[in-house]
DOKE-192665 format. One record per residue (C-alpha): x, y, z; residue in three letters. Coordinates in steps of 0.2 Angstrom, whole numbers, always signed. Layout:
REM DOKE-192665
u=X&v=Y&w=Z&residu=ala
...
This chain:
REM DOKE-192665
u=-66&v=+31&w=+49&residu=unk
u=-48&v=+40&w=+55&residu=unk
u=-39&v=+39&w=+69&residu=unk
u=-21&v=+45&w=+74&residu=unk
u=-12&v=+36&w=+87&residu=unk
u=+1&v=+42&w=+97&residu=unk
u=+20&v=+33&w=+97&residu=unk
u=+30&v=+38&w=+114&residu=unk
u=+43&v=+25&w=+109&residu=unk
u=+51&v=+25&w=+96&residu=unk
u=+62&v=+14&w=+86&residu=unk
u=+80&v=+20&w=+88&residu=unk
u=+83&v=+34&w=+71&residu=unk
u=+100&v=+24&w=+66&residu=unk
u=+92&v=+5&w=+69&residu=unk
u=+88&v=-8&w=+53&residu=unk
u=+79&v=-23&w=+54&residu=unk
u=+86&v=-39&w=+53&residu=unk
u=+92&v=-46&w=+38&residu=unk
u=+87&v=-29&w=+30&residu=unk
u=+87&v=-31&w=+9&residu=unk
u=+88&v=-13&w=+6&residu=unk
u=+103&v=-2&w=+3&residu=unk
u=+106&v=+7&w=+20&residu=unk
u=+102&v=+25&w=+16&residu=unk
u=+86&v=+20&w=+4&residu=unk
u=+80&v=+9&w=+20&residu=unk
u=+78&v=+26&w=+31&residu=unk
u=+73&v=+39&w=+16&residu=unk
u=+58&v=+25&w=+13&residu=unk
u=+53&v=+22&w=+33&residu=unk
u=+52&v=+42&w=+33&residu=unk
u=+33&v=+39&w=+21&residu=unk
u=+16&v=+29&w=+27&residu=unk
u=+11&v=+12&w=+19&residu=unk
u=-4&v=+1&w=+23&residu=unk
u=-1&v=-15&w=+32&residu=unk
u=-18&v=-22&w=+33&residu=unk
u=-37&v=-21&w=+31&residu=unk
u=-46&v=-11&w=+48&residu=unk
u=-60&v=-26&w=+44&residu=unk
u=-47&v=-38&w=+43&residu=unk
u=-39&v=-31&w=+63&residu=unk
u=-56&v=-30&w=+66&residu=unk
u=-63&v=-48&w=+66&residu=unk
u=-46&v=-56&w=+71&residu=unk
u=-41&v=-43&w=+85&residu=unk
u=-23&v=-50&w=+81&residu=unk
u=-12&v=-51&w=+66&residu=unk
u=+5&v=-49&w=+60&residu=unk
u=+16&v=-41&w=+44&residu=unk
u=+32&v=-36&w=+39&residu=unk
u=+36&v=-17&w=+31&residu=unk
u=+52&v=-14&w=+23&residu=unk
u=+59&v=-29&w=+32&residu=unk
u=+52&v=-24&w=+51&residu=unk
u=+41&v=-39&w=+57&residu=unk
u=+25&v=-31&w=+65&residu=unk
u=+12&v=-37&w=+77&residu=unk
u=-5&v=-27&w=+75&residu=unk
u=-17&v=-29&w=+89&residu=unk
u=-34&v=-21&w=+95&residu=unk
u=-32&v=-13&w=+112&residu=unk
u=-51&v=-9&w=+116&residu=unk
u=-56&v=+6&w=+102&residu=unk
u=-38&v=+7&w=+96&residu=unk
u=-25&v=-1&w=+83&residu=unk
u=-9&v=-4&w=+90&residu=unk
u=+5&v=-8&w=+77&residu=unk
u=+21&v=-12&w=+84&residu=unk
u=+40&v=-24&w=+84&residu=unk
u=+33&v=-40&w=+83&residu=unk
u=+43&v=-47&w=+97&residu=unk
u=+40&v=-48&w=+115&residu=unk
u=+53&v=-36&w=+125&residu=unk
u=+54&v=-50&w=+136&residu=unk
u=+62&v=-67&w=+129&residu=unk
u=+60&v=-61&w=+112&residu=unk
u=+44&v=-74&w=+107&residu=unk
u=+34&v=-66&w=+91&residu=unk
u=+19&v=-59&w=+101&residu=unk
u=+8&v=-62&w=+84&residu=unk
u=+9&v=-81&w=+92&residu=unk
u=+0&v=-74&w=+105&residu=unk
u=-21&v=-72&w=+109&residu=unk
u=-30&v=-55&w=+110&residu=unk
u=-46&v=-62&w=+119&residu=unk
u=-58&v=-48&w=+121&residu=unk
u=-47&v=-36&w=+111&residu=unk
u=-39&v=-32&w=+128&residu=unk
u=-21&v=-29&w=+121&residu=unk
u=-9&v=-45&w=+114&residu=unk
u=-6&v=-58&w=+128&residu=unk
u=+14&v=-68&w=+123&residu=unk
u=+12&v=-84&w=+122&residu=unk
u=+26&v=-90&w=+133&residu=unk
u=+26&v=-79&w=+148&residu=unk
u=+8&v=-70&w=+148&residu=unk
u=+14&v=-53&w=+147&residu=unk
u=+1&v=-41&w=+141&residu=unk
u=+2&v=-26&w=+130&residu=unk
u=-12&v=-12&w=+127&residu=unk
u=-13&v=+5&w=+120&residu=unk
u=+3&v=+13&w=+114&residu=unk
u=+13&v=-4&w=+114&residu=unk
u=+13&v=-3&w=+135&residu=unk
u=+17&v=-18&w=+144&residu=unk
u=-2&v=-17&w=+156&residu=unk
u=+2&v=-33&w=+165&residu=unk
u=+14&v=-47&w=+169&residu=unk
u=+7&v=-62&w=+178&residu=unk
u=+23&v=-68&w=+189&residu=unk
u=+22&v=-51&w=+199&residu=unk
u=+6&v=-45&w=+197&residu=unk
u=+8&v=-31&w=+214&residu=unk
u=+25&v=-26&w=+207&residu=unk
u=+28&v=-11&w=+197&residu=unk
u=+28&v=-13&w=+178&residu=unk
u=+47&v=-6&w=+170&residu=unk
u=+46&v=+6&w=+155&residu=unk
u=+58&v=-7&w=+147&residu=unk
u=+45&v=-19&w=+145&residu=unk
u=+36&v=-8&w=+135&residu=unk
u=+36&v=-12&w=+114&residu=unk
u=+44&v=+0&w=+101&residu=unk
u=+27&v=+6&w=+95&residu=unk
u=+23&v=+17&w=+76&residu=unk
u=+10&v=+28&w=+74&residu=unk
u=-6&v=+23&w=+63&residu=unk
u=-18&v=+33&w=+51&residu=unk
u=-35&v=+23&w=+48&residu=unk
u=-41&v=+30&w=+32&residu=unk
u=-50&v=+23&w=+15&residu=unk
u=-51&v=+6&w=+24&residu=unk
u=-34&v=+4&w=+29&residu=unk
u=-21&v=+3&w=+44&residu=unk
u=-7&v=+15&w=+40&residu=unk
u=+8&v=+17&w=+48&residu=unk
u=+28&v=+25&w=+47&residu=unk
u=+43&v=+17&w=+55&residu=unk
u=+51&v=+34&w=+55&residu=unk
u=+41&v=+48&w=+59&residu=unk
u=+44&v=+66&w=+59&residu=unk
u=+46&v=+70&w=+77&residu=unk
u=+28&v=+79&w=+77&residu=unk
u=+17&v=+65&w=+70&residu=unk
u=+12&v=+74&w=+55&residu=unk
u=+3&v=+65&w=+40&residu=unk
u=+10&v=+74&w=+26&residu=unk
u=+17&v=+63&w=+18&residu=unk
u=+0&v=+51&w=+15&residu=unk
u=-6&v=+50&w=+0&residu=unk
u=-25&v=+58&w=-6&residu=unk
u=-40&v=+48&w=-16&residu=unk
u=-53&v=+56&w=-24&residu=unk
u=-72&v=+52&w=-22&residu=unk
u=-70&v=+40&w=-7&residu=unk
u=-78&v=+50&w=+5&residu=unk
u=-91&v=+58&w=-7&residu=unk
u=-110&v=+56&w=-7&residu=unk
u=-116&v=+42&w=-19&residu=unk
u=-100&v=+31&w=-20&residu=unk
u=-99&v=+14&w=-14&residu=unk
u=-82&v=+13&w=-4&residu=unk
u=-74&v=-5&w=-8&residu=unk
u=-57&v=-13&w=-2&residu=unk
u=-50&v=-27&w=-12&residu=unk
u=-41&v=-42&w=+0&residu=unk
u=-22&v=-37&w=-1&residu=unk
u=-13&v=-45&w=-16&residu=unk
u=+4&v=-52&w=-13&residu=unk
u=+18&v=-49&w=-27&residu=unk
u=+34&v=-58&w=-28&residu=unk
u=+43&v=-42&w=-34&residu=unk
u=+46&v=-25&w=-30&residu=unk
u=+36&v=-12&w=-25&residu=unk
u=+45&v=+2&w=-35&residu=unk
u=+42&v=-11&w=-53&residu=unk
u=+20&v=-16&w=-45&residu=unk
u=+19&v=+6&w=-46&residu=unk
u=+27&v=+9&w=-63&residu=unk
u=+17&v=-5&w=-69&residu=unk
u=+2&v=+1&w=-63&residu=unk
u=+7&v=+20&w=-72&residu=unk
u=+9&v=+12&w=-88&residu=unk
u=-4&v=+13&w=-100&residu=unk
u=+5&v=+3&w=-115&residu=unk
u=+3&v=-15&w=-107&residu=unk
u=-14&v=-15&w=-108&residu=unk
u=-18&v=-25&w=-124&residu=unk
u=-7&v=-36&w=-122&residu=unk
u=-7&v=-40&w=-102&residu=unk
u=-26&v=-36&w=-99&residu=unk
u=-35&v=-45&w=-113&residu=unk
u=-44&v=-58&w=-105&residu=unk
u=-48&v=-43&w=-92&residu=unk
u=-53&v=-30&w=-101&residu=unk
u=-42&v=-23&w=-115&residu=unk
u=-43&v=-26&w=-133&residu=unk
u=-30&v=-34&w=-142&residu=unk
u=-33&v=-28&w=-157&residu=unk
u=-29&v=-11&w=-149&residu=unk
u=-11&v=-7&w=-142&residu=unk
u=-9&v=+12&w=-149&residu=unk
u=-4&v=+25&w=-135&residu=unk
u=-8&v=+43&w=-139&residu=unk
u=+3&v=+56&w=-133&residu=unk
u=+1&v=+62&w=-115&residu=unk
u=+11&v=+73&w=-103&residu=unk
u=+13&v=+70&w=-84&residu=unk
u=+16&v=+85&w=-75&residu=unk
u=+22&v=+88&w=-58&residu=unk
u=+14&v=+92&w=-41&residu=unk
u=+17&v=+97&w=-24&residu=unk
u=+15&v=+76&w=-20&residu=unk
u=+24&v=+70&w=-36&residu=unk
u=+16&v=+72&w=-52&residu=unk
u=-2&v=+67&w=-63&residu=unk
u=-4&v=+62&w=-79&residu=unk
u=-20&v=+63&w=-91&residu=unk
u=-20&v=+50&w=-102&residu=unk
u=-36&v=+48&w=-116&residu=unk
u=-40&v=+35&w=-126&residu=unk
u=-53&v=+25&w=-135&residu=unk
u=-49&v=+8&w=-124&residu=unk
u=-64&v=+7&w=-114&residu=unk
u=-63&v=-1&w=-95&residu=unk
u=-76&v=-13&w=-95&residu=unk
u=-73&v=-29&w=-91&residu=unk
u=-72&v=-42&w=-106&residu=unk
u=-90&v=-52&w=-108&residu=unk
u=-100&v=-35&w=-100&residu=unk
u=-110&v=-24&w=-115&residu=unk
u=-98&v=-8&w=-120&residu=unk
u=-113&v=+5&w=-116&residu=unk
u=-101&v=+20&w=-120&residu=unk
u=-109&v=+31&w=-134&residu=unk
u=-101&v=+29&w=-152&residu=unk
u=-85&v=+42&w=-149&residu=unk
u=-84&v=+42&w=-132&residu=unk
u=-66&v=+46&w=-125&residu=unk
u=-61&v=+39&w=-107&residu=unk
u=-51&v=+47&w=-98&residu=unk
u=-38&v=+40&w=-84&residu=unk
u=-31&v=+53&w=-73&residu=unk
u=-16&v=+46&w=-66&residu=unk
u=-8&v=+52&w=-50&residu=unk
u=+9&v=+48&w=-42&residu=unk
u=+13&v=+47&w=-23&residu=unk
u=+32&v=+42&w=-21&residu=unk
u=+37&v=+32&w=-16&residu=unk
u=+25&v=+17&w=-19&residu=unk
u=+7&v=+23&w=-21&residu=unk
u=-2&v=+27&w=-38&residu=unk
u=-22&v=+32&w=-39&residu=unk
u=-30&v=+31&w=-55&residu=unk
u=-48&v=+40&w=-58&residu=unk
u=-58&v=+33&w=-72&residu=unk
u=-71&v=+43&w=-79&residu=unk
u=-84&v=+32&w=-89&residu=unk
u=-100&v=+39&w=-98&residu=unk
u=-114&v=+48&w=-89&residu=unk
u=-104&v=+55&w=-75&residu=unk
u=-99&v=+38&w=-69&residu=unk
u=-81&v=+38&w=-60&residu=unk
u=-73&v=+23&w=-55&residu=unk
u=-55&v=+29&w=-40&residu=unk
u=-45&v=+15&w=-36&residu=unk
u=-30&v=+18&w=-24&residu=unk
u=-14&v=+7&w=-29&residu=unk
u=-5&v=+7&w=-12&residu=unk
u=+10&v=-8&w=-14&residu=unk
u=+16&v=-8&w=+3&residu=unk
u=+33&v=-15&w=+3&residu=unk
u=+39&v=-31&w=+12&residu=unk
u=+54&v=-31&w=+9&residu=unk
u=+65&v=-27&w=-8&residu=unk
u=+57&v=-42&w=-16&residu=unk
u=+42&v=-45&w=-9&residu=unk
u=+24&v=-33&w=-10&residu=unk
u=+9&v=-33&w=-2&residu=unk
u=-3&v=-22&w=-13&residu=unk
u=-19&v=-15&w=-5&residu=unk
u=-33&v=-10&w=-18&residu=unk
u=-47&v=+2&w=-9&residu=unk
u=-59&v=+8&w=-24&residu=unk
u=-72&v=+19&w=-24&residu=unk
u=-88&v=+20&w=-40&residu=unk
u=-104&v=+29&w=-41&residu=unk
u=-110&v=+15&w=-56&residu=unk
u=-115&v=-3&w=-51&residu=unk
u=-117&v=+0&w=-33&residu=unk
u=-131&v=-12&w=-32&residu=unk
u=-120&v=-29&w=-41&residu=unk
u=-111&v=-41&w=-28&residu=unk
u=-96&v=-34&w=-21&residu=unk
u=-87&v=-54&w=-23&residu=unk
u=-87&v=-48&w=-41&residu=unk
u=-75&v=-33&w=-39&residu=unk
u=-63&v=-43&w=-29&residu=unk
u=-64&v=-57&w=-40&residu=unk
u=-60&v=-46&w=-57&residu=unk
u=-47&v=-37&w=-46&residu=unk
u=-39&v=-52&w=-40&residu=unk
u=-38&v=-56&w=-62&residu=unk
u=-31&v=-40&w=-66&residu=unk
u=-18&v=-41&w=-52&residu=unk
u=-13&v=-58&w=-58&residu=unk
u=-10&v=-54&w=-75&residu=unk
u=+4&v=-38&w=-66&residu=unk
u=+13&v=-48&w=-57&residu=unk
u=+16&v=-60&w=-69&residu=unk
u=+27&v=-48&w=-79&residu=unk
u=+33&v=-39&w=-62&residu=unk
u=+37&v=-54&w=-55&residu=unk
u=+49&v=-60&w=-69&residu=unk
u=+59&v=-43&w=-73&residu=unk
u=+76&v=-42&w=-72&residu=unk
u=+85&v=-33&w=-64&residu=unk
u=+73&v=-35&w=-48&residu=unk
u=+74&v=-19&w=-43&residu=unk
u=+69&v=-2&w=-51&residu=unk
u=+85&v=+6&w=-61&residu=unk
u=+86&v=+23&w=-59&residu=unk
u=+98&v=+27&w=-73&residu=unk
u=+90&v=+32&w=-86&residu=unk
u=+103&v=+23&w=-96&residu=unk
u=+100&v=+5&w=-90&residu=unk
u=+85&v=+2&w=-96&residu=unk
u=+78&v=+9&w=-116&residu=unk
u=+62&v=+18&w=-116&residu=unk
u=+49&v=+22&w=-129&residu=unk
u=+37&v=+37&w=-129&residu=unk
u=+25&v=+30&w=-118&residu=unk
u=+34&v=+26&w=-107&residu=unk
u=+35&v=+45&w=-101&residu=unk
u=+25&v=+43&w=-84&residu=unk
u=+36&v=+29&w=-82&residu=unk
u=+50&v=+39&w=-85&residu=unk
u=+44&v=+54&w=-72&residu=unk
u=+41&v=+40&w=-57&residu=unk
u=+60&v=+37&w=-58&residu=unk
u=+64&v=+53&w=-58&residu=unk
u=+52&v=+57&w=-46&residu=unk
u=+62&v=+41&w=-33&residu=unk
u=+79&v=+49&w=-38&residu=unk
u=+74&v=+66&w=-31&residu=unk
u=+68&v=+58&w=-13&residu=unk
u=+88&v=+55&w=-14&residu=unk
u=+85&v=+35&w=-17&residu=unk
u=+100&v=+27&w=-24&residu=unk
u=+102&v=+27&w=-43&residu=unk
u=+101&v=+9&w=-43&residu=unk
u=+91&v=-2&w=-29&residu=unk
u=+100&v=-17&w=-25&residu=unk
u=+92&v=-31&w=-14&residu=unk
């Protein structure tokens, strides 16, 4: 499913939300990119719900086949209009006036003068949306045309043969730019994922290159740590070497494609959609052509584990924020893709340093 929606108006180019924890400059370089804000299921079933990007509080509503994201305040009195109803998936109705709102964020109807004409000025500050691996995208600063150049790629979703699966959004107390890097790093893994999937038994990191590419850069990393989940039989053959290709989307989205034995290839999509400069929401889609027969709970419910056991480390670094000196923080040769993703922020003329 994929949809473009149009956005005939816009957010002022020079504006920042309120209370905005971002540096100023880094605030419009990252509104220029598309980030998930919820689940198309989840807009689906509800026909209403709210979320915050980059510190802009959004109301997304069904408005008969289409998903509106816009400010969520009503142009009115200022109410939140994700306190409002959606009945019929007619457009979002504000709770303290009635005023209605449908397709494109336009103001359709207001109940105190029903014969008058409607104003333009009623109508919401609107973004466009992208539906795509199970996910309502959106920018807060869109090139003039539209264009989606800037979303990132997963490999396998749309493919004969793979079960297409997307995790509940994980919420992170940290940043988005520390979730990503975490999510690159392949030296954590037996002493974060044990209870997971890792051994402990077996923390070496054999050498690996990133290189870069016309999106941001891809790193192939093989190993003997095998990606079953602990207490599941290892079925790889004696030798086998897995392979995890690693690709980077600046600013905040990863995918990692996992091949296992017999063909099998397991694609997750790491999207950490930032709330605010401390605050993540990560959305999971994942696509596998192994397994497609078990419960889908049981994806979620490792997922939701192996999530837990990132954020605790995220959660608790300091500085907050991602340094982009080299010389703030120390590194070791694994770190290289770690090294690359910073380098990779810097050259979208981020700030050396995000401060919150």
């Amino acid at each position: 499913m994929e949809a473009i929606a149009k956005f005939p108006h816009r957010a002022p180019e020079n504006s920042l939300p309120r209370g905005c924890t971002f540096e100023e400059e880094d605030w419009h370089i990252l509104a220029k990119h598309w980030y998930p804000v919820a689940l198309i299921r989840d807009i689906e079933s509800s026909g209403l719900l709210s979320a915050t990007l980059l510190d802009e509080k959004l109301v997304i509503y069904k408005a008969g086949s289409d998903i509106v994201v816009a400010n969520d305040i009503c142009t009115h009195r200022g109410v939140p209009l994700s306190m409002g109803s959606n009945h019929d998936c007619l457009g979002v109705r504000c709770p303290y006036h009635g005023l209605q709102f449908g397709q494109d964020g336009k103001c359709i109807k207001v109940p105190a003068h029903p014969d008058n004409a409607i104003p333009g000025k009623l109508h919401l500050t609107a973004y466009p949306v992208i539906l795509r691996y199970g996910l309502v995208w959106t920018c807060l600063r869109p090139s003039a045309d539209g264009q989606d150049e800037k979303m990132p790629f997963m490999p396998h979703w749309d493919e004969a043969g793979f079960q297409q699966i997307n995790c509940p959004a994980f919420d992170i107390a940290g940043f988005a730019g520390r979730q990503v890097e975490g999510f690159l790093d392949v030296a954590h893994f037996a002493f974060i994922h044990t209870d997971t999937f890792a051994d402990a038994e077996n923390p070496l990191v054999p050498n690996y290159r990133p290189q870069p590419t016309e999106y941001g850069f891809e790193a192939k990393y093989y190993s003997d740590v095998p990606n079953y989940p602990n207490g599941v039989e290892n079925t790889a053959p004696e030798g086998f070497v897995w392979l995890r290709h690693f690709r980077c989307f600046p600013p905040f989205t990863a995918q990692l494609t996992v091949h296992f034995p017999d063909e099998g290839r397991l694609s997750i999509l790491n999207a950490a959609s930032p709330v605010s400069a401390r605050k993540t929401r990560l959305f999971c889609p994942i696509a596998r052509n192994f397994d497609t027969d078990l419960p889908v709970q049981d994806v979620y419910d490792f997922n939701a584990r192996v999530f837990a056991e990132d954020a605790a480390m995220v959660e608790q670094q300091r500085p907050e924020q991602l340094p982009l000196d080299p010389k703030m923080e120390a590194h070791i040769p694994a770190d290289v893709s770690s090294i690359a993703y910073r380098r990779a922020l810097s050259k979208l003329g981020l700030s050396r340093f995000f401060i919150a």
